[in-house]
C-alpha positions in Angstrom: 0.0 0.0 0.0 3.3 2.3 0.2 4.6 1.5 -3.1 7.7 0.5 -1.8 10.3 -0.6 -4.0 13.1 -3.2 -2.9 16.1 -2.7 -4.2 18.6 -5.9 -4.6 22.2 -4.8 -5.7 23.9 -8.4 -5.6 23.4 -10.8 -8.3 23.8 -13.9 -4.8 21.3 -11.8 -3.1 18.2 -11.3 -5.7 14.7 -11.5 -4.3 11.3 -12.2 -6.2 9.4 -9.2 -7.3 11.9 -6.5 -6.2 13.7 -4.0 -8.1 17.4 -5.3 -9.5 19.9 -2.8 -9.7 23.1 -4.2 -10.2 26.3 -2.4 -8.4 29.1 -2.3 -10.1 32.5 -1.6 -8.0 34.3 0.1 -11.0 31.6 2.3 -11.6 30.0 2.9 -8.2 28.9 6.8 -8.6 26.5 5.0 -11.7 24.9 2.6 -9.4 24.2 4.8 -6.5 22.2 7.4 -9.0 20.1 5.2 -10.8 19.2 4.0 -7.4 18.0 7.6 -6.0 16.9 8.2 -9.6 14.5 4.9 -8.7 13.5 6.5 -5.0 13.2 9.7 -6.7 10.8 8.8 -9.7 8.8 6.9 -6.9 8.2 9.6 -4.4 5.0 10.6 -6.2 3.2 7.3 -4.8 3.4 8.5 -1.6 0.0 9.6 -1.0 -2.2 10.9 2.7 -1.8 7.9 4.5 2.4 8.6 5.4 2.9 9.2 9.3 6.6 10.7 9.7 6.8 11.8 13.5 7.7 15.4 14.3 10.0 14.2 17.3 14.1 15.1 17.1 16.8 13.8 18.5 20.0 14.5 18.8 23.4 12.5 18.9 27.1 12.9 18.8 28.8 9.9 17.3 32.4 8.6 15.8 34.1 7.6 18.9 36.8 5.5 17.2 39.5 4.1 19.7 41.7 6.8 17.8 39.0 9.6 19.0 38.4 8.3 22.5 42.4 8.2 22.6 42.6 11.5 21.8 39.9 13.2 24.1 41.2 11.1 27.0 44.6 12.1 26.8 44.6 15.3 24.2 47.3 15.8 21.2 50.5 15.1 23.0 49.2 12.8 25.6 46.2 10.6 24.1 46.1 7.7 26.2 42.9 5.2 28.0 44.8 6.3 31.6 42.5 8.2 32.7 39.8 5.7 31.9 41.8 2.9 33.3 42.3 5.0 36.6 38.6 6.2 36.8 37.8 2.6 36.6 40.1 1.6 39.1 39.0 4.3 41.7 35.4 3.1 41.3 33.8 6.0 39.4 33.3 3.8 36.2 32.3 0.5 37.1 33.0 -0.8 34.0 32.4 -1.2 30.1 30.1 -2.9 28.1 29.9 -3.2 24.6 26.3 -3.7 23.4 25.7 -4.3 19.6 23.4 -6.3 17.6 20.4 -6.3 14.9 16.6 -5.7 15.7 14.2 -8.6 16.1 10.8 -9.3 15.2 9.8 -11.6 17.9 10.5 -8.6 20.6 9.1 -4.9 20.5 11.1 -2.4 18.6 14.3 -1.1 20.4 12.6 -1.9 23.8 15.6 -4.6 25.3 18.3 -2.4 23.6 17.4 0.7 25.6 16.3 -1.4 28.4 19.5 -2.6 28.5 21.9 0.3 28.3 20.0 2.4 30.8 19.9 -0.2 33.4 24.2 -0.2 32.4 25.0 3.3 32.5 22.4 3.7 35.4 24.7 1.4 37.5 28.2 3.5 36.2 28.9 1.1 33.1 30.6 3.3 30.6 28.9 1.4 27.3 30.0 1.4 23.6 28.0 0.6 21.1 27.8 0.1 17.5 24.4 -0.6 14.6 20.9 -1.1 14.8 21.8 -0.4 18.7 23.3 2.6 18.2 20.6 3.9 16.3 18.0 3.1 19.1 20.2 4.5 21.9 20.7 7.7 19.4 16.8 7.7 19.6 16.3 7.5 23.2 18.7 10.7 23.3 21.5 8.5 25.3 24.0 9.9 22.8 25.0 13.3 23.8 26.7 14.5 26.6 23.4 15.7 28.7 22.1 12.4 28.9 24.8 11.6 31.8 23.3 13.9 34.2 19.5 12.4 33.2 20.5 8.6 33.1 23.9 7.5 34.4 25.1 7.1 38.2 27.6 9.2 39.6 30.3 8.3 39.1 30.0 7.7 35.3 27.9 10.9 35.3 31.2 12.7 36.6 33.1 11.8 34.1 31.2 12.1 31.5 30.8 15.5 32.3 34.3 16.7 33.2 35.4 14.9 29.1 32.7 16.2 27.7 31.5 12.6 26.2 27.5 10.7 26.5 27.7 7.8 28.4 26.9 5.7 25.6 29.5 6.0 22.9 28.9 5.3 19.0 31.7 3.5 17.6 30.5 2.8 14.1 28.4 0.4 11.8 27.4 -2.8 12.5 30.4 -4.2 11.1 32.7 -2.2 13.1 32.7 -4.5 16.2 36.4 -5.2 16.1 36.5 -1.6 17.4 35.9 -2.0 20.6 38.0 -5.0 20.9 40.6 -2.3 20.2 39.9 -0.3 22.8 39.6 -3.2 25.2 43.3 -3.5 23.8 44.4 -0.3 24.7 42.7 -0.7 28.3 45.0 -3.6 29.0 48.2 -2.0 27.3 47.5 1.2 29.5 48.0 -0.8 32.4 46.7 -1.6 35.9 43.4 -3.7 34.8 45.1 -6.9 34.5 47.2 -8.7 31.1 44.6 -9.7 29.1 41.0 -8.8 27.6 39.4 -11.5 29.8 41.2 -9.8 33.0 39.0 -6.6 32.5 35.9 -6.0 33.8 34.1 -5.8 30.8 31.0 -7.4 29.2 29.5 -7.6 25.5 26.1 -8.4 24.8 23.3 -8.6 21.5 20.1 -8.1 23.3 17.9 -8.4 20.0 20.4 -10.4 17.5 18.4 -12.0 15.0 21.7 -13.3 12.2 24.2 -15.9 11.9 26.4 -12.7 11.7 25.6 -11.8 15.0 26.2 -15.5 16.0 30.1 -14.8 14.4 30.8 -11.7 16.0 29.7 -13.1 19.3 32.2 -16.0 19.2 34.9 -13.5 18.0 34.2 -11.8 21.4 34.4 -14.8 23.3 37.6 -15.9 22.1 39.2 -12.7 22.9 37.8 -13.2 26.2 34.9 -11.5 27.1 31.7 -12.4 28.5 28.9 -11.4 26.2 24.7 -12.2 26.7 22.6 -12.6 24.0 18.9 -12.0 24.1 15.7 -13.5 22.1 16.4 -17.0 21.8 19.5 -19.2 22.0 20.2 -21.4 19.1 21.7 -24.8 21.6 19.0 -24.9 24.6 17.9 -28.1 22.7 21.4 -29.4 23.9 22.6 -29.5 27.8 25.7 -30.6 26.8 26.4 -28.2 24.1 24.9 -25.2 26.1 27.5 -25.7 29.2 30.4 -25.9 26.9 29.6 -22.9 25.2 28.0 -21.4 28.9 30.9 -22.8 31.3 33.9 -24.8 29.6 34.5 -22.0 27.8 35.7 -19.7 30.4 38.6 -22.0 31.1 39.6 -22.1 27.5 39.2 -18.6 26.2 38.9 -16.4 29.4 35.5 -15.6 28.0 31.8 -17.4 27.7 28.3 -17.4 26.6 25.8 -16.5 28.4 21.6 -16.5 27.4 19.1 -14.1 28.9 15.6 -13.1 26.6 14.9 -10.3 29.6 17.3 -7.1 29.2 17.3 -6.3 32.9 18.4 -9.6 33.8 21.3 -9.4 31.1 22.4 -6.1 31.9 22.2 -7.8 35.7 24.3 -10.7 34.5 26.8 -8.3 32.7 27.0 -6.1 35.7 27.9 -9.3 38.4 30.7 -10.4 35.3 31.8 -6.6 36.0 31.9 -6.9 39.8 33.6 -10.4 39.7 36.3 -9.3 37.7 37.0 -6.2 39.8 37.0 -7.7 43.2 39.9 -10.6 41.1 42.0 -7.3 40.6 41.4 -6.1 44.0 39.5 -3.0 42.9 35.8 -4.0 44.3 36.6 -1.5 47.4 36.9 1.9 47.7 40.1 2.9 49.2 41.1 5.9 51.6 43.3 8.5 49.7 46.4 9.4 51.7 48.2 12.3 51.1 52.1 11.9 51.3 54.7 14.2 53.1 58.6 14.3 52.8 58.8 12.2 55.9 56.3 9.5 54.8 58.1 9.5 51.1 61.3 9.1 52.5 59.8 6.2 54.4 59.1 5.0 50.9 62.1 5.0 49.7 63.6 3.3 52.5 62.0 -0.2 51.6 
């Protein structure tokens, strides 16, 4: 009733009654015309019965692990230090990376924002790529106000003394090695452990509905980190193959997979992955600042 056309542009990846458009990599600028050409030439279909909402939002995005280098540590000094460090005194409680397509089984969006607002809520710093992205962009998460409105404190502190939302947008949905590049760079800075699976960090796909998501997942957990997925979960049929994939894992990658259809519970599972992995490092207590004089530094020195 929209006259919409579909528009395939790989001969693998044709589809019955829509629109073919072939794209051609040597001649790309040709391709992408005759498709708005198409769009264009169709706009006249659109007739009374269109409802565009009048709601705006806004949203700052491109935090690539060279960008959050940079307004961590500026110019001459970009570095995840002061990240590390605001993790290790407790302000941040952590980072979670939250990705993943849309579903039809589940309302629209709901368990993605669900999710990350129960995170930042409870001081997790998240990062995000895709459909994800888009939803937390909706739910105005991605500016720098939304700290004060949504996160705790801590996270809310720091947010506001860089200048960053507490959800940052790190790219497509094919960008997911991203963030394993800033987990990287959080273990390189020092002082959270010598490997991805020593951080306390989680990943998670609260509405994945693709092998692809299945892919990236795995990808995850072999670099060691513990990551949720939401919906349904393709191995419940199998005990045994669920707790290899839900337990023996741990011991073989550092990371594991974990299954959880309700998004407060996930970001609840996330969040105890978080606190576990801080109290191994020994930062799960706050700890009394001391300031130093000569006499006490000397003290230092002595041993």
């Amino acid at each position: 009733c929209y006259h919409t056309k579909i528009i395939t542009t790989s001969p693998k990846a044709k589809i019955a009654g829509a629109v073919h458009i072939e794209f051609d990599e040597h001649d790309a600028l040709k391709s992408a015309r005759e498709i708005v050409k198409t769009a264009i030439e169709n706009f006249s279909n659109r007739k009374g019965n269109i409802y565009i909402p009048d709601e705006q939002t806004n949203q700052i995005a491109g935090f690539s692990h060279e960008t959050i280098n940079y307004l961590l540590g500026g110019l001459f000094r970009a570095s995840y230090r002061p990240l590390n460090d605001n993790i290790i005194n407790g302000r941040i409680r952590g980072v979670a990376g939250v990705v993943g397509c849309n579903n039809a089984r589940v309302k629209h969006n709901e368990a993605h924002i669900t999710m990350v607002k129960e995170l930042i809520k409870n001081d997790v710093l998240v990062i995000t790529t895709g459909c994800n992205a888009i939803a937390c962009a909706e739910a105005g998460l991605m500016v720098p106000e939304a700290a004060r409105e949504f996160a705790g404190k801590g996270l809310a502190e720091v947010c506001e003394t860089v200048g960053i939302p507490p959800v940052l947008h790190m790219g497509s949905c094919v960008d997911n090695s991203r963030i394993l590049m800033a987990a990287t760079a959080m273990v390189k800075d020092g002082g959270l452990g010598d490997d991805i699976s020593d951080l306390p960090v989680a990943g998670a796909a609260p509405e994945w509905m693709s092998e692809k998501a299945i892919s990236i997942g795995q990808y995850f957990v072999g670099s060691g980190v513990f990551t949720v997925f939401g919906v349904t979960w393709p191995t419940l049929g199998s005990k045994e193959v669920t707790e290899f994939l839900f337990k023996d894992f741990e011991d073989m990658y550092g990371g594991m997979w974990a299954f959880e259809p309700d998004p407060i519970k996930a970001a609840q599972l996330m969040i105890a992955h978080i606190d576990k992995k801080r109290k191994v490092l020994g930062i799960d207590k706050a700890r009394e600042r001391v300031l130093y004089d000569m006499e006490m530094r000397r003290e230092l020195d002595a041993v």
